[in-house]
C-alpha positions in Angstrom: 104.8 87.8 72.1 104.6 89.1 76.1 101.7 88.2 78.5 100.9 91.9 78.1 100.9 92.2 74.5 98.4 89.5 74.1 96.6 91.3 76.9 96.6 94.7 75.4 95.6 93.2 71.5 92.2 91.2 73.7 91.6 94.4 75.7 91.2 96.6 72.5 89.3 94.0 71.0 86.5 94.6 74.0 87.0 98.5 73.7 88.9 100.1 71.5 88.5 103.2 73.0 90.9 102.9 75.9 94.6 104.0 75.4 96.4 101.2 76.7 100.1 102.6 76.1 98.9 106.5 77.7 95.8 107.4 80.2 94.8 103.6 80.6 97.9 101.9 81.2 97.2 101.3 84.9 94.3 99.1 83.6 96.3 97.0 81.2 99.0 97.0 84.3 95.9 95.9 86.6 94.6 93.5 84.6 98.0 91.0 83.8 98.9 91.6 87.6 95.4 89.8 88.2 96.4 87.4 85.4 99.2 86.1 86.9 97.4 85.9 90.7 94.9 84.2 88.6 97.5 81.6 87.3 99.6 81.1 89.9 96.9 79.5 92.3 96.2 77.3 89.6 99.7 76.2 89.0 101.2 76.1 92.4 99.0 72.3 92.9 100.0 70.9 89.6 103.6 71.8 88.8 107.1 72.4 90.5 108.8 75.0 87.6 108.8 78.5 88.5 105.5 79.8 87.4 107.1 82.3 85.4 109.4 80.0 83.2 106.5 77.7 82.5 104.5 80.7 81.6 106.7 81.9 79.0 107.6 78.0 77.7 103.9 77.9 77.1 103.4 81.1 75.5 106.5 79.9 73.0 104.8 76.2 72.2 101.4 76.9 72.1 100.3 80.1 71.5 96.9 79.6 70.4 95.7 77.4 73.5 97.4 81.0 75.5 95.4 83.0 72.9 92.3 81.2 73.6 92.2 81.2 76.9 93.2 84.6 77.4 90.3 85.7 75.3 87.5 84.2 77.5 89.9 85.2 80.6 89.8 88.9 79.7 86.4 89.0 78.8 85.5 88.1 82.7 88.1 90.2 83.9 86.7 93.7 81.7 82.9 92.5 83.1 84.6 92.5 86.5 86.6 95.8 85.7 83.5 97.5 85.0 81.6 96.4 87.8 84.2 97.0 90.5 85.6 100.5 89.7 84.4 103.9 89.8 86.1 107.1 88.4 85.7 110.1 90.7 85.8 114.0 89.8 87.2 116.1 92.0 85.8 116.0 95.6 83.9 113.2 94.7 83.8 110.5 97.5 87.2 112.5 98.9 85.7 111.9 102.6 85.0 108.7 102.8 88.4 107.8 100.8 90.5 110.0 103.7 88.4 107.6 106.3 89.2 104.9 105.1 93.4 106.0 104.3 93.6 107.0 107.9 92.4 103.1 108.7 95.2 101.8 106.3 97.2 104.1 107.7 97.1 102.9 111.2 98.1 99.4 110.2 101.1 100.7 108.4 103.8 99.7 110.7 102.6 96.5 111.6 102.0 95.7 107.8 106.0 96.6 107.1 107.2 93.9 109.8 104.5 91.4 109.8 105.5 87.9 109.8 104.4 85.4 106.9 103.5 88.3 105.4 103.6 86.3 101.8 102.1 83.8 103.2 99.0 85.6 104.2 98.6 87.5 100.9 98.7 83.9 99.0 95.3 82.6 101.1 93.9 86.0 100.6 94.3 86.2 97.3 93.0 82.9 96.6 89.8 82.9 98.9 89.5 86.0 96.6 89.9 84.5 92.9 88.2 80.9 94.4 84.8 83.4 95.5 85.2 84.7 91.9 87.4 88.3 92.7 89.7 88.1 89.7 89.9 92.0 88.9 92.7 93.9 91.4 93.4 91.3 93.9 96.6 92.2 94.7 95.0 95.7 96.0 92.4 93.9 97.5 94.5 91.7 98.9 96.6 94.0 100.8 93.3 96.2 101.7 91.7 93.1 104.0 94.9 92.5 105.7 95.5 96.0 106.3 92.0 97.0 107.7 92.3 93.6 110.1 96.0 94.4 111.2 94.7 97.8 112.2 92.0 96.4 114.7 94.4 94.8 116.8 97.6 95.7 119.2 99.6 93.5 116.7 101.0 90.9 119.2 99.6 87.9 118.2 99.2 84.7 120.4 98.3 81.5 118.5 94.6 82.4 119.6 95.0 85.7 118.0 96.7 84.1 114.7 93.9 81.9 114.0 91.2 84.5 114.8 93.4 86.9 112.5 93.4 84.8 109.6 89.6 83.4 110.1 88.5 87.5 110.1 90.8 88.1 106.9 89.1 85.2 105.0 85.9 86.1 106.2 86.6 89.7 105.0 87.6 88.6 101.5 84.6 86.5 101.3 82.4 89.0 102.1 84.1 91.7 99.6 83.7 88.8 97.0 79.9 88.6 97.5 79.4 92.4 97.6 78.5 94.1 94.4 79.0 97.8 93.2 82.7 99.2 93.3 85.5 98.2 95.4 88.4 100.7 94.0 87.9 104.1 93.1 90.3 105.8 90.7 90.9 109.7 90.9 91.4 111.2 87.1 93.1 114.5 88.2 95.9 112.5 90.3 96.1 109.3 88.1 96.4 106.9 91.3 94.2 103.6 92.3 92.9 103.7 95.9 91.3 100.7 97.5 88.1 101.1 99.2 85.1 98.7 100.5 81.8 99.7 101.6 81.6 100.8 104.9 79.2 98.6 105.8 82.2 95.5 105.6 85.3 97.7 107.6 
């Protein structure tokens, strides 16, 4: 059985009212995208196999431990789930979610050519998931390197590297601590968008 099966069958365990396989597949999407962030920052200290491989070896030989786990896993993640996203209606919030695209979109270009760019998304993500963010950190992830790319003229010196990454993993620190939603989901147009308080950009 798939990572996502298993995820789906604990998912409508904790509410059976979402429709996994139609209007809420983005959450069941969300979620084992967040379970394999979650997993790989765990495995990349202990083993050299490619995560995926040992992930589906495991699944194979010992289901139930996978079963297990994945139950108490899920349960954090659906708590966090509710707690971090918000649906909006119509013009709800549309204002302050152009504000913060025009931000994101500033640091476009330099977000397409930046260096290390894998790099940087692995210590974001983890200062995220080690402060307890394990709901949508790959969007979250790309959101506190995207708002700190677009504060500066993107020609970094080794001064400016280190300050970079000190801001970033300040950033995702702080967005870890903050409670309320952090992503915002549109019904009419079906799409996630990333957003933080204003009071962190």
């Amino acid at each position: 059985m798939s990572i996502e099966a298993l995820m789906a069958d604990k998912i409508k365990k904790i509410d059976s009212t979402l429709d996994l396989q139609g209007s809420d597949s983005k959450l069941l999407k969300l979620a084992c995208q967040d379970f394999v962030n979650y997993m790989k920052l765990d495995y990349k200290s202990k083993n050299k196999l490619r995560f995926e491989e040992k992930l589906e070896k495991f699944s194979k030989k010992k289901l139930s431990e996978l079963e297990f786990f994945l139950s108490i896993w899920t349960t954090a993640w659906m708590k966090k789930w509710q707690e971090r996203v918000k649906l909006l209606v119509g013009n709800q919030s549309k204002k302050e979610l152009n504000e913060q695209q025009k931000t994101l979109d500033v640091a476009e270009p330099a977000w397409e050519t930046l260096d290390c760019k894998e790099e940087l998304i692995e210590i974001v993500q983890s200062t995220l998931i080690n402060n307890g963010e394990i709901c949508g950190t790959q969007i979250l992830t790309e959101y506190v390197l995207k708002i700190e790319l677009a504060n500066y003229d993107f020609e970094f010196d080794n001064e400016k590297t280190v300050e970079f990454l000190n801001n970033v993993m300040h950033r995702a620190r702080m967005i870890s601590q903050t409670t309320g939603p952090l992503m915002f989901i549109e019904i009419n147009k079906a799409y996630y968008t990333s957003v933080v308080n204003q009071s962190l950009t």
